[in-house]
LOSENU-341348 format. One record per residue: residue in three letters; x, y, z of N, C-alpha, C, O, CB in turn. Coordinates in steps of 0.1 Angstrom, whole numbers, padded with zeros to 4 digits, always signed. Atoms other than C-alpha are relative to their C-alpha. Glycine has a CB too. Layout:
// LOSENU-341348
ALAXYZXYZXYZXYZXYZ;...
END
This chain:
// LOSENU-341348
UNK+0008-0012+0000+0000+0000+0000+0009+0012+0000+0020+0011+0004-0010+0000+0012;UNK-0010-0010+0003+0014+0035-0007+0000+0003+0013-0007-0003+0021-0002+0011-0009;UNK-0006-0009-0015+0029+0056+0024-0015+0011+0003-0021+0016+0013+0021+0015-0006;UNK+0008-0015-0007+0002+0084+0018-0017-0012+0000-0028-0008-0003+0000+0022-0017;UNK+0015+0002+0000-0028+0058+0020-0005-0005+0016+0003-0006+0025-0003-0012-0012;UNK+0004+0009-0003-0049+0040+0041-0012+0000+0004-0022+0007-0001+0007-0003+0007;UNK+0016+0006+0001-0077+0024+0057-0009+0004+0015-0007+0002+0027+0000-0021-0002;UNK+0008+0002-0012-0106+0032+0075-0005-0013+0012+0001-0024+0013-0011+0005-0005;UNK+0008+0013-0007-0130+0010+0102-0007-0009-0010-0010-0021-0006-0011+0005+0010;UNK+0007+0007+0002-0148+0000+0075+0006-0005-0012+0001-0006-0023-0012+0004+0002;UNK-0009+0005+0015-0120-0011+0053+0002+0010-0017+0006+0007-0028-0010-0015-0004;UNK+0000-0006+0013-0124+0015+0030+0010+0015-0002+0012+0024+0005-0015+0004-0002;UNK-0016-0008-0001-0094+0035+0016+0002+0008-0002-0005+0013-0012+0010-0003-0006;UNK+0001-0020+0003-0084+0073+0018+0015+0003-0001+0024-0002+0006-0007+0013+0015;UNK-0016-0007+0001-0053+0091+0006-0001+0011+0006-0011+0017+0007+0006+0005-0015;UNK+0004-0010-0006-0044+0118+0025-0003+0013-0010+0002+0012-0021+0010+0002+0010;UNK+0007-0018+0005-0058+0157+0011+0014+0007-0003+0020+0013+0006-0010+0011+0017;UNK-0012-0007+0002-0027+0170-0004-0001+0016+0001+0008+0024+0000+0006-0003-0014;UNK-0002-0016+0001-0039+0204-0001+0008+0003+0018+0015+0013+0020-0021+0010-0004;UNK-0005+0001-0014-0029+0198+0039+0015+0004+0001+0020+0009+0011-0003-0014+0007;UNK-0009-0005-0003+0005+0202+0027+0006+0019-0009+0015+0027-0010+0008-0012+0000;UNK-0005-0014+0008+0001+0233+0006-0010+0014+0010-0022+0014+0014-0006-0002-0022;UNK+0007-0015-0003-0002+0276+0021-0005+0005-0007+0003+0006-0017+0006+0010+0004;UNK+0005-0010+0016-0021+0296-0004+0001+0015+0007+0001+0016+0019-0022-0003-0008;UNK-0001-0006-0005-0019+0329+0000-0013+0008+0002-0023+0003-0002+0009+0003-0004;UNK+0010-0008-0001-0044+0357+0010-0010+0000-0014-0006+0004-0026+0007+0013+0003;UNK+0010-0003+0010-0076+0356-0010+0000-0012-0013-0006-0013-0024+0003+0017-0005;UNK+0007+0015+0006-0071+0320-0021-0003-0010+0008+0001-0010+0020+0008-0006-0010;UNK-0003+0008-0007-0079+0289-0013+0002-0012-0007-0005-0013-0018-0008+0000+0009;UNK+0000+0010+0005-0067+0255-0022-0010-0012-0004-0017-0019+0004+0006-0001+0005;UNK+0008+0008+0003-0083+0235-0041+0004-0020-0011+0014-0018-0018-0010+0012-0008;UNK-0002+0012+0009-0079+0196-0062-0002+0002-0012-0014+0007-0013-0007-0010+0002;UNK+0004-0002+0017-0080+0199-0099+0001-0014-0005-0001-0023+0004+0011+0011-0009;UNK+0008+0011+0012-0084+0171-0127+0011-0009+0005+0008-0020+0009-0002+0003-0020;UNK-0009+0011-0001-0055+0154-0120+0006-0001+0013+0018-0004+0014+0011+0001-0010;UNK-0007+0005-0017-0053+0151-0077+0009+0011+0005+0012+0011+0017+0012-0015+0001;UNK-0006-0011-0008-0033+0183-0074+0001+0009+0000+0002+0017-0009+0007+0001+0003;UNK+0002-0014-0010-0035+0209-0051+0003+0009-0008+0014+0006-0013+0009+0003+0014;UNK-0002-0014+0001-0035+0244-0066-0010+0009+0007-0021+0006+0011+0001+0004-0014;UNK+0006-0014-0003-0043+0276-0054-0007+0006-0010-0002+0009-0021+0010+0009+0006;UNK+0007-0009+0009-0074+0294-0067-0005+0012+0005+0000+0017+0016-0011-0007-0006;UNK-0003-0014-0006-0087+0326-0064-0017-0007+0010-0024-0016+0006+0000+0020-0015;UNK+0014+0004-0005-0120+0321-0039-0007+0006-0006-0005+0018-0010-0004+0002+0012;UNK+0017-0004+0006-0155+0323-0053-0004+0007+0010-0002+0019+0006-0012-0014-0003;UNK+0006-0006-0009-0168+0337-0025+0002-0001+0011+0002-0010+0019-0009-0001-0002;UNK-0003-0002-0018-0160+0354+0005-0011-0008+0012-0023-0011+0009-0001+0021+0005;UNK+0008+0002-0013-0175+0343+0040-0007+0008+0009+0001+0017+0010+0006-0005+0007;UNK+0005-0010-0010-0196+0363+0065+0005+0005+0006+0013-0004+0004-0006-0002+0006;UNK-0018-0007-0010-0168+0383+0088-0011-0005+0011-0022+0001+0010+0008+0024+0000;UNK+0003-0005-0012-0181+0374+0122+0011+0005+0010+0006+0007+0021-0007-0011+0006;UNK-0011-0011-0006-0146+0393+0137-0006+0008+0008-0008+0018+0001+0008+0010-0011;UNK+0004-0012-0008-0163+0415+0165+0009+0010-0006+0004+0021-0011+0003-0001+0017;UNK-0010-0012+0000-0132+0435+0158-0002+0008-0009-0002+0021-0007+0014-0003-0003;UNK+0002-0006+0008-0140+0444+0128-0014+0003-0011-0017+0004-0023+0009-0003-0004;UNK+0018-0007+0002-0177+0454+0125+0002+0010+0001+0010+0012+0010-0011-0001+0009;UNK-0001-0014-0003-0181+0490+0122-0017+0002+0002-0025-0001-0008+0009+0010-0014;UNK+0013+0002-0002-0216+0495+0139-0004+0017-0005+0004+0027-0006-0003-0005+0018;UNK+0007-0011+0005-0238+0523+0126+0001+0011+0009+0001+0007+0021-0013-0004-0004;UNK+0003-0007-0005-0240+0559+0138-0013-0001+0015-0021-0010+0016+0000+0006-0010;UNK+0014+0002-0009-0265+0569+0173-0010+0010-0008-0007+0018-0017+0002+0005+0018;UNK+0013-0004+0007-0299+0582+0163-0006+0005+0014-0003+0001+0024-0009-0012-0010;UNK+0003-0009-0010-0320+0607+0184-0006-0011+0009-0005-0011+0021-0011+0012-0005;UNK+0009+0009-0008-0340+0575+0192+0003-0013+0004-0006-0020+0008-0011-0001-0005;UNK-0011+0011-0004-0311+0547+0200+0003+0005+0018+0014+0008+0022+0017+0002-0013;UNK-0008-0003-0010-0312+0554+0234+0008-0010+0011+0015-0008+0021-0008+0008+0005;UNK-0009+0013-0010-0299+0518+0245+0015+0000-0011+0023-0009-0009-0012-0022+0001;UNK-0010+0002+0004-0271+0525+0222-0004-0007-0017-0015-0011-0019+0007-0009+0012;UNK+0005+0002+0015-0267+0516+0179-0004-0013+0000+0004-0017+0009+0011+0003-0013;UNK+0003+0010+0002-0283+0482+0173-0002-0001-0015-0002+0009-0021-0009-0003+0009;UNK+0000-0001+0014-0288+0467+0136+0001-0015+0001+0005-0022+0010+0011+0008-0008;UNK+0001+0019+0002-0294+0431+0121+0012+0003-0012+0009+0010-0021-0019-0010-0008;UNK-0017-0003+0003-0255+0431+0108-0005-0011-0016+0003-0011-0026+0016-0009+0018;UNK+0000+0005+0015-0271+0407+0076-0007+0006-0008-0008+0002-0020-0005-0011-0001;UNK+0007-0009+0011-0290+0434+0063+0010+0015-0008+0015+0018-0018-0015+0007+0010;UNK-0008-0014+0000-0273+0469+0071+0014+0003-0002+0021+0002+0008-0003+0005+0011;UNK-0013+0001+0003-0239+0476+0051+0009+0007+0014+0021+0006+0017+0001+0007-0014;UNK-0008-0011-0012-0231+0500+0081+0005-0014+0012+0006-0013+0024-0016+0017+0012;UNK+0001+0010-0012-0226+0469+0102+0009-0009-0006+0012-0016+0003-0016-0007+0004;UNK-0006+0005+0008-0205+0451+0078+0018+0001+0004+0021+0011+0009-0004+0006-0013;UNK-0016-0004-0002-0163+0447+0083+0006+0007-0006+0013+0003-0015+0009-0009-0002;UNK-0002-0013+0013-0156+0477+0066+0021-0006+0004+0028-0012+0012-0010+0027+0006;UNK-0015+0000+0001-0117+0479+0053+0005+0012-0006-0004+0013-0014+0005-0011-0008;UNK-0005-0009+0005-0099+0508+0040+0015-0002-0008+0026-0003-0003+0000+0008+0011;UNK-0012+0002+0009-0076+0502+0007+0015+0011+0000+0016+0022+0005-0006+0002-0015;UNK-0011-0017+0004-0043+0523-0003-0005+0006-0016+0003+0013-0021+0024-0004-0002;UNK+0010-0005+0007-0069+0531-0031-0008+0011+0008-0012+0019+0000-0008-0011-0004;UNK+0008-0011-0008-0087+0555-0004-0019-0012-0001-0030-0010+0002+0000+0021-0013;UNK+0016+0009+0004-0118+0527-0013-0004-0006+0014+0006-0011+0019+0001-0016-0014;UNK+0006+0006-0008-0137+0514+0015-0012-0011-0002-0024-0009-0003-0004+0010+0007;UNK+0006+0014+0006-0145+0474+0007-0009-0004+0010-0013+0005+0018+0011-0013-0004;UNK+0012+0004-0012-0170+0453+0031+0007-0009+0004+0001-0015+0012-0016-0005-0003;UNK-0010+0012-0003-0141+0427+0037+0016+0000-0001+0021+0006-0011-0004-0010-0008;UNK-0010+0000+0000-0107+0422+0043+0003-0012-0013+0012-0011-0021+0005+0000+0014;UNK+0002+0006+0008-0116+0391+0021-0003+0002-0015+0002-0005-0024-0005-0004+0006;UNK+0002-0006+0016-0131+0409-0012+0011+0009+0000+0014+0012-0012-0016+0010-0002;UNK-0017-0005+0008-0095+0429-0012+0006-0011-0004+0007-0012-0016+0012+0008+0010;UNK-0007+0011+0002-0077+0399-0011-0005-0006-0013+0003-0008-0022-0002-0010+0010;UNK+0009+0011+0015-0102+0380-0040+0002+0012-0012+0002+0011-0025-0026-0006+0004;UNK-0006-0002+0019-0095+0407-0064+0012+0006+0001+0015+0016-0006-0011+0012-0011;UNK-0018+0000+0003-0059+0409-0059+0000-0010-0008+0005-0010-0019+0012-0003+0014;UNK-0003+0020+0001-0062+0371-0063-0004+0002-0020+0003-0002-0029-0018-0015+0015;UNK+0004+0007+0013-0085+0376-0096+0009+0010-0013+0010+0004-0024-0020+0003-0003;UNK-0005-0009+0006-0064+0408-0113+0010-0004+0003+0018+0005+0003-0002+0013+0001;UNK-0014+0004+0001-0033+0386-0107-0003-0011-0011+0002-0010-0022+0007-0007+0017;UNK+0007+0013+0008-0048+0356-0124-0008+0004-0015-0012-0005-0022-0013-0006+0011;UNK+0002-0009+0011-0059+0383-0154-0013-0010-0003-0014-0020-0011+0014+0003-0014;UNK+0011+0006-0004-0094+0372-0142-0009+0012-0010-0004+0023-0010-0003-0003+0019;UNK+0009-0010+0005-0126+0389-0166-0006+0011+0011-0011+0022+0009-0010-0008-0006;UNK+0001-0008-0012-0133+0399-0128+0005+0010+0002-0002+0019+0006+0001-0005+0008;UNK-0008-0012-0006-0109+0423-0121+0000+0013-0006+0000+0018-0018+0012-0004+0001;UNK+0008-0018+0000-0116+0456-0117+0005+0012-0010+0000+0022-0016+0003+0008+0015;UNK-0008-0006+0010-0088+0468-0135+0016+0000+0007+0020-0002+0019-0008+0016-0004;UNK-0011+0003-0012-0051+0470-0131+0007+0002+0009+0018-0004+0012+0005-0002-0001;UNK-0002-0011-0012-0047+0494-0102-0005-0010+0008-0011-0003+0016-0008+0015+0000;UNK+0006+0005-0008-0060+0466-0083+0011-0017+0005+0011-0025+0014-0016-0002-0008;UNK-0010+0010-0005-0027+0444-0087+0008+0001+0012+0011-0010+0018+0008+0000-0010;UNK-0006-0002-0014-0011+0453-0058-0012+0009+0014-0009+0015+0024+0016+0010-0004;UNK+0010-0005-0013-0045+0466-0037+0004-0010+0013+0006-0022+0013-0020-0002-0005;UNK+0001+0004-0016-0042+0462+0003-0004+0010+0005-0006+0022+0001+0011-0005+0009;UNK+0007-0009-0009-0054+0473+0031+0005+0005+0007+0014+0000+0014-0008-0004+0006;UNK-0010-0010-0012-0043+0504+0050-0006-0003+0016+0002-0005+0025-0003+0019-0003;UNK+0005+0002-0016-0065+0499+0083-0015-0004-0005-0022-0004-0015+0001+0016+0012;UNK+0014+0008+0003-0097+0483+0093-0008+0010+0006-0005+0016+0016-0003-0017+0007;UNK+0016-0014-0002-0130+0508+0095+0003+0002-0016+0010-0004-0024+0002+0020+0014;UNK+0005-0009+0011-0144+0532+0067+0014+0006-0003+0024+0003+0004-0012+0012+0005;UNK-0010-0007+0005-0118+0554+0049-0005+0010+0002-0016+0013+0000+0004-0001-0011;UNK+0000-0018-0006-0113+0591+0064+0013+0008-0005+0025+0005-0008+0001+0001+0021;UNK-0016-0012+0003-0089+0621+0055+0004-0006+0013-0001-0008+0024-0001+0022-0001;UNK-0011+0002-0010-0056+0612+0072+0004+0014+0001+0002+0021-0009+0012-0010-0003;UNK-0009-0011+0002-0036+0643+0082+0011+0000-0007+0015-0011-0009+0003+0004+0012;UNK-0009+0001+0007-0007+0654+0061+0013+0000+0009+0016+0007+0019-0002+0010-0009;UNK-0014+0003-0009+0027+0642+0072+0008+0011-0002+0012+0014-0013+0009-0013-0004;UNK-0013-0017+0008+0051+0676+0074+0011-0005-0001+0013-0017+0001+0005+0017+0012;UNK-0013+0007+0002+0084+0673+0065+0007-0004+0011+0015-0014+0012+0008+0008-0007;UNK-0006-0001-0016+0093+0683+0104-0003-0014+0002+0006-0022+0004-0009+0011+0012;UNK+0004+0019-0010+0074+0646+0115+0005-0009-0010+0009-0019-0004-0021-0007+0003;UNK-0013+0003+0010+0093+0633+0082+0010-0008+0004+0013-0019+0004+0006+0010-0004;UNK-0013+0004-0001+0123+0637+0092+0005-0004+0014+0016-0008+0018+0009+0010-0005;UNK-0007+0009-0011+0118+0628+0127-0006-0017+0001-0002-0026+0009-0003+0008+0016;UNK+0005+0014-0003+0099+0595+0123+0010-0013+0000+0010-0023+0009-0011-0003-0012;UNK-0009+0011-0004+0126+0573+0116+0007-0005+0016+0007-0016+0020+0011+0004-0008;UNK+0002-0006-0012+0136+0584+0150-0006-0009+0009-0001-0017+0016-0007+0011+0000;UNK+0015+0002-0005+0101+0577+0163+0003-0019-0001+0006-0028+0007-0014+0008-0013;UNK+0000+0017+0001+0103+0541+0147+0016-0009+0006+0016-0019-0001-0003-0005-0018;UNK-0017+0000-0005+0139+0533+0160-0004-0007+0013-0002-0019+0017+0010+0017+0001;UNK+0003+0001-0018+0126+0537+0197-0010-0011-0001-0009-0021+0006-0008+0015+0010;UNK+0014+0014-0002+0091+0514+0190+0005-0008+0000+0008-0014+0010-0012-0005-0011;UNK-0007+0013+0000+0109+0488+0176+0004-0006+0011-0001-0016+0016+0011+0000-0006;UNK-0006+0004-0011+0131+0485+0203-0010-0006+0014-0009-0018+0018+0009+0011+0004;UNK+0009-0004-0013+0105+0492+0234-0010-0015-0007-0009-0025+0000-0010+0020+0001;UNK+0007+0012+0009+0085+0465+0212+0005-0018+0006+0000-0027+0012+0006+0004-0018;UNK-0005+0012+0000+0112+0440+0211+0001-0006+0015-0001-0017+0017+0013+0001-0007;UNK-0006+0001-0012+0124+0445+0250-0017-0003+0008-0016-0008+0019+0011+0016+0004;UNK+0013+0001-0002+0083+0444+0257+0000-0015+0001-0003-0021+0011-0008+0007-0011;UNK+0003+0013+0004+0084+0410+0241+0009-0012+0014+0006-0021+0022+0007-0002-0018;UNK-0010+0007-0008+0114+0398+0259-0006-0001+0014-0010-0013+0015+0014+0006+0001;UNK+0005-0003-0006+0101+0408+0290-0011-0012+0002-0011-0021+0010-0001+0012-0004;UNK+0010+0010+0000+0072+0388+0285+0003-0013-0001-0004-0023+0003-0007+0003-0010;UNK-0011+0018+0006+0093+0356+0275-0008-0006-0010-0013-0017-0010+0001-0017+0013;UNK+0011+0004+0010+0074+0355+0245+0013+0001-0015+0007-0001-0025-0017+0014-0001;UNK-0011-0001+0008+0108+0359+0220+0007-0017+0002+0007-0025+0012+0011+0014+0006;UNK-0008+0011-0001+0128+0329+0210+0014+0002+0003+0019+0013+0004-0001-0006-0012;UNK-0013+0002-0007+0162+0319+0222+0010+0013-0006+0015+0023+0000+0007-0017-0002;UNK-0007-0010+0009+0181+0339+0193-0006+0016+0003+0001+0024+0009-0002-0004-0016;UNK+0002-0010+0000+0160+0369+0191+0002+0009+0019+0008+0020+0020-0013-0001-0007;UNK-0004-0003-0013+0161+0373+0235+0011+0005-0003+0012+0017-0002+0001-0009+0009;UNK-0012-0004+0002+0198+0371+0226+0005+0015-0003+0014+0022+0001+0004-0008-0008;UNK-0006-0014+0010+0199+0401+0203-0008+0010+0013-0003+0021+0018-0009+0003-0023;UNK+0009-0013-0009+0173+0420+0229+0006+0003+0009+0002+0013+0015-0013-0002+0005;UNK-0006+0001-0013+0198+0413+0257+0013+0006-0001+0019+0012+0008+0000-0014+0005;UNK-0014-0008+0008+0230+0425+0234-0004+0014+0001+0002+0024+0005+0003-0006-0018;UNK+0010-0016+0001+0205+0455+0228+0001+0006+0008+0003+0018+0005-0013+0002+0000;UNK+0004-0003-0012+0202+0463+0264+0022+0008+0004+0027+0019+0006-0009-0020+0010;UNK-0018-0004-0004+0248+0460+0272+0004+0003-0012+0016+0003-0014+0010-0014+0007;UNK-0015-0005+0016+0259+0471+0234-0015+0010-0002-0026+0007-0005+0007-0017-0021;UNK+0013-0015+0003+0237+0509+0231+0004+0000-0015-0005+0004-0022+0003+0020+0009;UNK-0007-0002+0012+0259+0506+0198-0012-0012-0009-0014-0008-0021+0019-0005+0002;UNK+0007+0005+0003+0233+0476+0190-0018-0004-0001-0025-0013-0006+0007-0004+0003;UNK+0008-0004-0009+0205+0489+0206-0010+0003-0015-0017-0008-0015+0005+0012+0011;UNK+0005-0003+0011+0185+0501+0171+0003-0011-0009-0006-0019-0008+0002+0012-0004;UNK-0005+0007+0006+0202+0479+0148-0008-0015+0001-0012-0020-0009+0012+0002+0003;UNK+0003+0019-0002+0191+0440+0164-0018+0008+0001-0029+0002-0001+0010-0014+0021;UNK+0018+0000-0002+0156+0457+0170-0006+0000-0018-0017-0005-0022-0006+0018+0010;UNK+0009-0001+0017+0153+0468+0127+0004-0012-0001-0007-0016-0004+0004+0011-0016;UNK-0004+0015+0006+0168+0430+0121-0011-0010+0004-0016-0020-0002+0015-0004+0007;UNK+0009+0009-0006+0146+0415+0143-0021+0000-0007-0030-0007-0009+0002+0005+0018;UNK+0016-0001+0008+0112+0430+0128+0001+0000-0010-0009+0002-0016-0008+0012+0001;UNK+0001+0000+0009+0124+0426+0099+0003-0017-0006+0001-0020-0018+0007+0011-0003;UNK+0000+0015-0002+0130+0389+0100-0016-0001+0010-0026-0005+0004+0019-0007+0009;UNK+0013+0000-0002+0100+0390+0118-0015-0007-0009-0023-0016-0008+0000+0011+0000;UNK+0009-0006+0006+0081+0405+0091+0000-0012-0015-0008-0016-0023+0005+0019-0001;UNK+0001+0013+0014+0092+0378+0063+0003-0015+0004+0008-0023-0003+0014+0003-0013;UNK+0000+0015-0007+0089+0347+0088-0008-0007-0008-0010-0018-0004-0004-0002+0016;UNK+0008+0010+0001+0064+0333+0067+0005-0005-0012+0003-0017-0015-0015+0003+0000;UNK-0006+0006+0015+0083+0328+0032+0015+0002+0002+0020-0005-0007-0004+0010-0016;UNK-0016+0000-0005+0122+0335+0045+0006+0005-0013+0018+0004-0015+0007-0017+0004;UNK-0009-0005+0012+0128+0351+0011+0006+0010-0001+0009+0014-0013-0006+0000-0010;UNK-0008-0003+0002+0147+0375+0021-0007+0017-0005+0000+0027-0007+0008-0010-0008;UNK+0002-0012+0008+0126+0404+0006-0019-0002+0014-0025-0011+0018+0000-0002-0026;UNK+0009+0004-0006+0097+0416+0028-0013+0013-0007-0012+0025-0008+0005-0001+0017;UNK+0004-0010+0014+0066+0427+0004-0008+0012+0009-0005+0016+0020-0012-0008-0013;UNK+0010-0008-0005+0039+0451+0010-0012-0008+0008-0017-0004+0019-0005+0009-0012;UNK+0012+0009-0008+0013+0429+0022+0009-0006+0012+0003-0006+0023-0008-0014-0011;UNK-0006-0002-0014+0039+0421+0049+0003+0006+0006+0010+0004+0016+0006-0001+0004;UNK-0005-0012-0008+0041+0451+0058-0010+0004+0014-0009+0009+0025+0000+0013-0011;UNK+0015+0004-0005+0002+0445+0068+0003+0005+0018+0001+0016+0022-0004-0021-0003;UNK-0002-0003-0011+0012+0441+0106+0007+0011+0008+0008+0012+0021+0002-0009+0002;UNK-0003-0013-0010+0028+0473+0115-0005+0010-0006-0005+0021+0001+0014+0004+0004;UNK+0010-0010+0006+0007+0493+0089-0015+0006+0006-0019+0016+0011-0003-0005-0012;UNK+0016+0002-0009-0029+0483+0100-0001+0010+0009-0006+0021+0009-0003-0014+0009;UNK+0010-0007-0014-0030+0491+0135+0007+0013+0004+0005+0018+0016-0001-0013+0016;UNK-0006-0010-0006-0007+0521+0136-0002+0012-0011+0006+0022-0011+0015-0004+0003;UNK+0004-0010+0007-0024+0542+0108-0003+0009+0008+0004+0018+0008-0010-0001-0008;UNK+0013-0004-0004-0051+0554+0128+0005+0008+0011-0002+0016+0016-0012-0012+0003;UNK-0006-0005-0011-0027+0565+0154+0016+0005-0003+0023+0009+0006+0000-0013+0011;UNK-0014-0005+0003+0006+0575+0136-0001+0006-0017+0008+0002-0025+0013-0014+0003;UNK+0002-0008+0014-0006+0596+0103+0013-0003-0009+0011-0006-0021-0001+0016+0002;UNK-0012-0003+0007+0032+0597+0093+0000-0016-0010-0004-0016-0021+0016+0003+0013;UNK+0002+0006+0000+0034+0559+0091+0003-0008-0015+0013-0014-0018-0009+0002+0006;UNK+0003+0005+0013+0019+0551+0054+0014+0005-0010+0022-0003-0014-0017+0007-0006;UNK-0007-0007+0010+0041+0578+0032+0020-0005+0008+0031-0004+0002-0007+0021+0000;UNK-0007+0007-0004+0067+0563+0058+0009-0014-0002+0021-0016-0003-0006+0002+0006;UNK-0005+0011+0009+0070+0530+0047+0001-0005-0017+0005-0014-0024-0004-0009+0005;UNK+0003-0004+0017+0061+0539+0012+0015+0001-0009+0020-0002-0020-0009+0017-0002;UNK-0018-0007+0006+0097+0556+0012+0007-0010+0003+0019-0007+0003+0007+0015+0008;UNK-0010+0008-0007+0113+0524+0027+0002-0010-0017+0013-0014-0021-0009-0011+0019;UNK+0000+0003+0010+0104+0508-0007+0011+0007-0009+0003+0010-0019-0012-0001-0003;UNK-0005-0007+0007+0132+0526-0027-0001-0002-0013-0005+0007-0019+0010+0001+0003;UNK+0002+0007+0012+0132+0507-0058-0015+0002-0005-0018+0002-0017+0004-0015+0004;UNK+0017+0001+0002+0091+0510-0055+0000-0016-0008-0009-0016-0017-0009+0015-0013;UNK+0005+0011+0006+0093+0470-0068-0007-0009+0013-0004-0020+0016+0013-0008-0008;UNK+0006+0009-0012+0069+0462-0036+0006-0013+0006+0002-0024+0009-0014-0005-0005;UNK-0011+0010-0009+0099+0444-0021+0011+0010+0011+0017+0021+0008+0012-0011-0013;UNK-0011-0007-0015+0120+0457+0012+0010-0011+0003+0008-0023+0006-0009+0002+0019;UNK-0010+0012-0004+0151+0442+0016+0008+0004+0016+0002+0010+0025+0013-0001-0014;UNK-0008+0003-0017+0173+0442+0048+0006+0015+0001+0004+0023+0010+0017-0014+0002;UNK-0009-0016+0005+0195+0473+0030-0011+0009+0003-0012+0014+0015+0004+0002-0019;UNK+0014-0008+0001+0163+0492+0023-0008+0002+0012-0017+0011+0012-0008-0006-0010;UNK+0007-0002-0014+0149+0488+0058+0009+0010+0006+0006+0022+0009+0000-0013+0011;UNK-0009-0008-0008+0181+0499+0075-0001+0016-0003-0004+0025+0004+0014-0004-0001;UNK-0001-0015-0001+0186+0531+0055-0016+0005+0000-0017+0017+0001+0009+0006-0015;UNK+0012-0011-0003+0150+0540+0058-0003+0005+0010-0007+0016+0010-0011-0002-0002;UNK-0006-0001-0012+0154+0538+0093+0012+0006+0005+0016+0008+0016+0001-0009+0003;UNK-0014-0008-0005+0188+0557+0091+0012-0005+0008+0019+0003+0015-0002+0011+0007;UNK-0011+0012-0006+0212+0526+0102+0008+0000-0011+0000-0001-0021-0005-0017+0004;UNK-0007+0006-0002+0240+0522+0090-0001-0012-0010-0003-0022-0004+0001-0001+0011;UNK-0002+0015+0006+0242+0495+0063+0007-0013+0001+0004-0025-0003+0003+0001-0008;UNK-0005+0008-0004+0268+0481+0074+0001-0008+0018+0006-0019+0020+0010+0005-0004;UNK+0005+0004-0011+0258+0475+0110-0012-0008-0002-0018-0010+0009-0002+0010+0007;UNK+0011+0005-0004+0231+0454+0100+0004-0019-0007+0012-0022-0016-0015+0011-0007;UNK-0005+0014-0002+0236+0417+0099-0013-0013+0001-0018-0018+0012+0010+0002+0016;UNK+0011+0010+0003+0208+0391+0082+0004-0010+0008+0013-0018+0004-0001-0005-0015;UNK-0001+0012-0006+0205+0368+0110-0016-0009+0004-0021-0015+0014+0009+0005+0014;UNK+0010+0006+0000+0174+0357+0099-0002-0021-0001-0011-0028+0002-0005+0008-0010;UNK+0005+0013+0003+0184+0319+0090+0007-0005+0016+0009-0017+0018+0007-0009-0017;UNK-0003+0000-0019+0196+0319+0130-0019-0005+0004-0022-0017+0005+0007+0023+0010;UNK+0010+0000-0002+0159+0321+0137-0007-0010-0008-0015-0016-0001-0004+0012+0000;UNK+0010+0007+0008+0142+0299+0110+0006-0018+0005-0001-0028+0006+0001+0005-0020;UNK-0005+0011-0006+0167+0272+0123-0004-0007+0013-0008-0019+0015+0010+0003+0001;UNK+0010+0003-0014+0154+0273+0158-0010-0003-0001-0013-0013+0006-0003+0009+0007;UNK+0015+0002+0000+0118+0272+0150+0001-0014-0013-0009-0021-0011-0010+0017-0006;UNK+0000+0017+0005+0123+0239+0127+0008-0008+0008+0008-0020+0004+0006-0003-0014;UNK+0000+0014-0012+0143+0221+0160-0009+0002+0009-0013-0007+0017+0014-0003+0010;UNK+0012+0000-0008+0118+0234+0178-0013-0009-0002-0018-0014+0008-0005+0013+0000;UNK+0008+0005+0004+0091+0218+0159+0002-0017-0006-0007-0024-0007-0002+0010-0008;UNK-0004+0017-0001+0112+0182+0153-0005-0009+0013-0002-0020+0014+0017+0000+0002;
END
């Protein structure tokens, strides 16, 4: 019998689901095709968001006086609203994703091709942001320098960091000389833990974009500029100097970390 088969209680035989060993990315999902294997397609259709988080409940009304209520399957105001770097406000974090997915796939769907690289800036409606001055500009790097760190030493702290990265947070702490430096390395290996390739895109950028719009205006036009090349890839170089490190102080010790987390997982 093969390695990937075998048999139920009632004698009857199953191969395992090869899609179990394949990731698809955002706004697909795996599926079987004609001949047993797995590709990634774009999804037919999103799912319902039940996310508390990201319901945006409707305005109050003279006569709401227990507060906004709404049947969330009718009323779009009640819906997971999302906010593109289009300025567009979708009903899902899922319908961005599915027409990335279908304007990658040069789907009759897609919207058009301003929609090849659509994501999402933050989750709610889309609002005027304030304008970044040059003054908050040129100090943000600055600004992000200190998060990082306070971030990393946060984590540590917590004992929520693996063996390696502690290490660098703890070097951070007795080398001030390393103190910025292991913190951009660390979020930036971080930030491309899920493909190790070395380049970390815009949709990875996702997790320090999102939730720090809404609260750090500068932020967007911020990492916009970290892209130098504009080929929606960040590399290690391209982090540091946007951050204002030192190129040569910075030191890819990302396959340190990917090493750990596969004996960890032996």
């Amino acid at each position: 019998m093969n390695s990937n088969e075998g048999t139920s209680g009632d004698n009857e035989v199953y191969t395992d689901d090869p899609c179990l060993k394949v990731h698809c990315s955002a706004g697909r999902v795996c599926e079987i095709d004609e001949h047993g294997e797995a590709v990634c397609n774009c999804i037919k259709e999103c799912p319902y968001e039940t996310d508390s988080r990201r319901k945006v409940q409707p305005p109050l009304t003279a006569d709401s006086s227990d507060g906004p209520t709404c049947d969330c399957y009718i009323h779009v105001t009640c819906l997971p609203q999302v906010c593109t770097n289009h300025n567009e406000t979708w009903t899902s974090d899922c319908e961005v994703y599915r027409q990335r997915c279908l304007c990658l796939d040069h789907s009759e769907l897609c919207r058009g091709p301003q929609y090849h690289h659509v994501q999402i800036e933050y989750y709610g409606t889309c609002r005027e942001m304030p304008e970044c001055s040059d003054d908050e500009m040129a100090d943000f790097p600055r600004r992000m320098r200190d998060w990082l760190f306070n971030i990393m030493r946060d984590l540590a702290e917590r004992r929520e960091l693996t063996p390696h990265y502690l290490a660098m947070e703890r070097e951070a702490e007795s080398n001030l000389t390393r103190r910025w430096t292991n913190a951009a390395v660390w979020k930036w290996c971080d930030l491309d833990a899920h493909d190790n390739d070395r380049f970390v895109s815009r949709h990875e950028l996702f997790p320090i974009r999102a939730p720090l719009l809404s609260l750090e205006h500068c932020i967007a036009p911020f990492l916009d500029k970290c892209d130098d090349d504009d080929d929606h890839r960040i590399t290690l170089a391209e982090w540091g100097k946007c951050l204002q490190l030192d190129e040569y102080d910075l030191e890819d010790r990302c396959d340190e970390f990917t090493d750990e987390s596969h004996d960890a997982d032996a």
